[in-house]
C-alpha positions in Angstrom: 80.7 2.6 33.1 82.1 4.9 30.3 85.5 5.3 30.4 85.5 7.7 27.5 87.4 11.0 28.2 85.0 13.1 26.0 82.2 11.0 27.5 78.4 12.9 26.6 77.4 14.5 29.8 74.3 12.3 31.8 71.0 13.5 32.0 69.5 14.9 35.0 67.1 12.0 35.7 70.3 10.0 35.5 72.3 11.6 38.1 69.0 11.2 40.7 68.8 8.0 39.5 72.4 7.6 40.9 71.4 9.6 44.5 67.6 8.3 45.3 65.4 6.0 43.6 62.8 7.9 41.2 59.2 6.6 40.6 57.6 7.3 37.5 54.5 5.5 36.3 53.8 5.3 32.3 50.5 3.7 32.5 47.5 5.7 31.9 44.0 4.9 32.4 41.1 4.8 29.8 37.8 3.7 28.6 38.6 0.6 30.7 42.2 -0.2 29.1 45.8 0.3 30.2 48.1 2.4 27.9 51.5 3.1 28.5 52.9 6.4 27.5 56.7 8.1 27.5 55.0 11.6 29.1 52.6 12.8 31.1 52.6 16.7 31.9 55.2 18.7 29.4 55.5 22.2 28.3 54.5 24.1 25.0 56.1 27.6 24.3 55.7 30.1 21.4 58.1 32.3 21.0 56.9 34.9 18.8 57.2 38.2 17.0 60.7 36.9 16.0 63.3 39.2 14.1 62.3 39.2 10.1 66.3 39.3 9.7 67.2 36.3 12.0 64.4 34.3 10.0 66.3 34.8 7.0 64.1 32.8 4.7 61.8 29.6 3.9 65.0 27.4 3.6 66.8 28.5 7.3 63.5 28.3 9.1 62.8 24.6 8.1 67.0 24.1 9.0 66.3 25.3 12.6 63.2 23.0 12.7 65.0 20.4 11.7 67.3 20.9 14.2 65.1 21.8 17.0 63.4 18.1 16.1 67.0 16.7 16.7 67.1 17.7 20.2 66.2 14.1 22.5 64.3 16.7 24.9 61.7 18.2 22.1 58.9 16.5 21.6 57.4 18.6 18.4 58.9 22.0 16.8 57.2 24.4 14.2 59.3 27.2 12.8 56.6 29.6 11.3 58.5 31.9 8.9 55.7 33.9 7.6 54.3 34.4 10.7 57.8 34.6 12.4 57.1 32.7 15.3 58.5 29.6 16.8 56.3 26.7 18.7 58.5 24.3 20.7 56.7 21.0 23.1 59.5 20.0 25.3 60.2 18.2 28.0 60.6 20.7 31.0 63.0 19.0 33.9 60.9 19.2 36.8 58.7 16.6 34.4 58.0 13.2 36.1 59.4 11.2 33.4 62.5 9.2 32.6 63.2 11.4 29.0 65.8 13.1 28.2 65.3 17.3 29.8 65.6 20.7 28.9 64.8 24.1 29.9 63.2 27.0 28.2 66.5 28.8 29.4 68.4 26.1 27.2 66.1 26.1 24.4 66.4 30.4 24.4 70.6 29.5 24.2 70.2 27.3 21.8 68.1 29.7 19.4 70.9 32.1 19.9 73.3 29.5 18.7 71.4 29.3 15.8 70.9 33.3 15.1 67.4 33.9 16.5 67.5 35.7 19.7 64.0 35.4 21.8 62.5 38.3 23.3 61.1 37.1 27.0 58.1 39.8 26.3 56.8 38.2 23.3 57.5 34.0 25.5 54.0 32.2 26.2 54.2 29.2 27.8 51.7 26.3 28.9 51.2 22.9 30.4 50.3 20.4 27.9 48.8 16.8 28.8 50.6 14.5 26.8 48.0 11.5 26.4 45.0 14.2 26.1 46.5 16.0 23.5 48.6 14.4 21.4 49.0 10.4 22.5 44.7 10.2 21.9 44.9 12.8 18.5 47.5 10.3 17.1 45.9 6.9 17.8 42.0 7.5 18.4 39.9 6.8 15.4 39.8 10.0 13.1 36.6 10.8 13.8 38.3 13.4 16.5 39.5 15.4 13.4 36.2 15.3 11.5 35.1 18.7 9.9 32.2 19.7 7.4 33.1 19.1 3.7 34.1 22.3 1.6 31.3 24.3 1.1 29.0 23.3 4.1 29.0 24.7 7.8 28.5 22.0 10.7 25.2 22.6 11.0 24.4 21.5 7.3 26.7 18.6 7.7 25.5 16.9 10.9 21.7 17.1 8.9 23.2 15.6 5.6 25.8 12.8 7.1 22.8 10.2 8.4 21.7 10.0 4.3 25.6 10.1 3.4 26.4 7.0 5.3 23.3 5.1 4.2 24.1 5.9 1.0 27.8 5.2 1.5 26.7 1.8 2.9 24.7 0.6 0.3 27.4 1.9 -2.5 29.7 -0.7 -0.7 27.0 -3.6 -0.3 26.3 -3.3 -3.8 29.9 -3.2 -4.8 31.1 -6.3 -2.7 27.3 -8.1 -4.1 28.7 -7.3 -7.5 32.0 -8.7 -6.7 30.7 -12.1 -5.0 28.3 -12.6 -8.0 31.7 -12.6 -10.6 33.4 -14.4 -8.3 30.8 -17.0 -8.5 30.5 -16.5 -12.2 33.6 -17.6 -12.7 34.7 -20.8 -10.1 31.5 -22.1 -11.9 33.4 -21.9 -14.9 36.6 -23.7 -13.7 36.0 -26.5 -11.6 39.2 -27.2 -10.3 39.3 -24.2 -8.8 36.2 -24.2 -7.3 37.1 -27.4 -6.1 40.3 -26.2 -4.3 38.2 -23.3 -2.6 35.7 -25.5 -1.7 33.1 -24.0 -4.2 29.3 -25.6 -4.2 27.3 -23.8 -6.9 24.1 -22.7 -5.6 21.0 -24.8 -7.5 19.7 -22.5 -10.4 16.1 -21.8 -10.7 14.2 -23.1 -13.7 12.0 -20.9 -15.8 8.4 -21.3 -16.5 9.2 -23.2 -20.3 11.1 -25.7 -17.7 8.7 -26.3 -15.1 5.9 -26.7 -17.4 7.8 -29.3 -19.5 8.6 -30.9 -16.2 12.6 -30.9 -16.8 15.2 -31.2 -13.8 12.6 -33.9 -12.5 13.9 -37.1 -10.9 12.2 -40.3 -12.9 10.4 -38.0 -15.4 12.7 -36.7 -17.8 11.5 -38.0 -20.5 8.1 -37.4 -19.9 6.6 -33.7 -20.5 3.3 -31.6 -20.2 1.4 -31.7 -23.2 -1.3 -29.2 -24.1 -4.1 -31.0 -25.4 -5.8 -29.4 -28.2 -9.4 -29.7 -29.8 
């Protein structure tokens, strides 16, 4: 228990902790696995069409992001200064999770604190699926994100990327063959270290001048082919 006399005020999912047991389940379904995730269902509100003299410049709008971020109850801030608007994803109280709340209400005050008063004419708000839309973003592979290169429209790129993967493919084949071959090159040239890795030199292939003189043969090393002449 905190004894403290300035002790922090407790969250609201506290205090119904303290009155009736809460449920919340973090585990989301997908694509056959379990993931478990801080939110499910938050809020996303823009506040726009902000006073140019409350934004005062570049430096103050990335201050009030800043401290917008600080806030345990905002899950991503974006203070737009050329476009004077203001894009807050919080978590709203009647959220079914066990983070720390706040209001639009609360985030409007706290604005005001700051010097930007919010018009409610120029407020859009929206639900926002935590694990759909930024939980999968974040961690899925980056294919999600893909775009056409500079220069091409979708429709040219989905024709061209078959070929640009082959060819990507083959660029790193042939780099790692490359590697593997000088790799090879030299453990044949230091044998104690081809013998700490377990190096066995692959049997090298004799040339024609070779076969014909019948070197590399067990029993008949001395002996050659000889071209008998008139």
């Amino acid at each position: 228990m905190d004894r403290r006399e300035n002790a922090p005020e407790e969250s609201g999912f506290i205090k119904d902790l303290k009155t009736k047991e809460v449920e919340y389940d973090d585990k989301v379904e997908y694509k056959g696995k379990t993931y478990r995730v801080p939110y499910k269902m938050i809020k996303e509100v823009v506040f726009s069409n902000l006073d140019p003299e409350e934004l005062k410049d570049i430096e103050h709008s990335a201050r009030l992001q800043y401290r917008l971020l600080l806030l345990d109850s905002v899950v991503r801030a974006k203070v737009e200064f050329i476009w004077k608007k203001i894009t807050v994803t919080y978590n709203p109280p009647e959220a079914n999770n066990r983070k720390e709340k706040i209001s639009q209400h609360q985030l409007v005050e706290f604005l005001a604190k700051e010097g930007v008063n919010v018009s409610p004419a120029h407020v859009a708000e929206r639900d926002l699926d935590y694990f759909e839309e930024i939980y999968k973003y974040q961690f899925e592979p980056a294919t999600i994100r893909e775009h056409a290169p500079y220069g091409y429209s979708r429709e040219e790129w989905k024709k061209m990327k078959p070929e640009w993967e082959k060819k990507q493919k083959e660029m790193i084949e042939s780099k790692y063959s490359k590697f593997r071959n000088w790799q090879n090159t030299y453990l044949e040239t230091h044998p104690d270290l081809a013998k700490e890795y377990n190096y066995l030199p692959a049997p090298k292939k004799q040339s024609l001048i070779d076969r014909i003189k019948g070197k590399g043969k067990k029993g008949d090393k001395e002996k050659g082919f000889w071209f008998h002449g008139f």
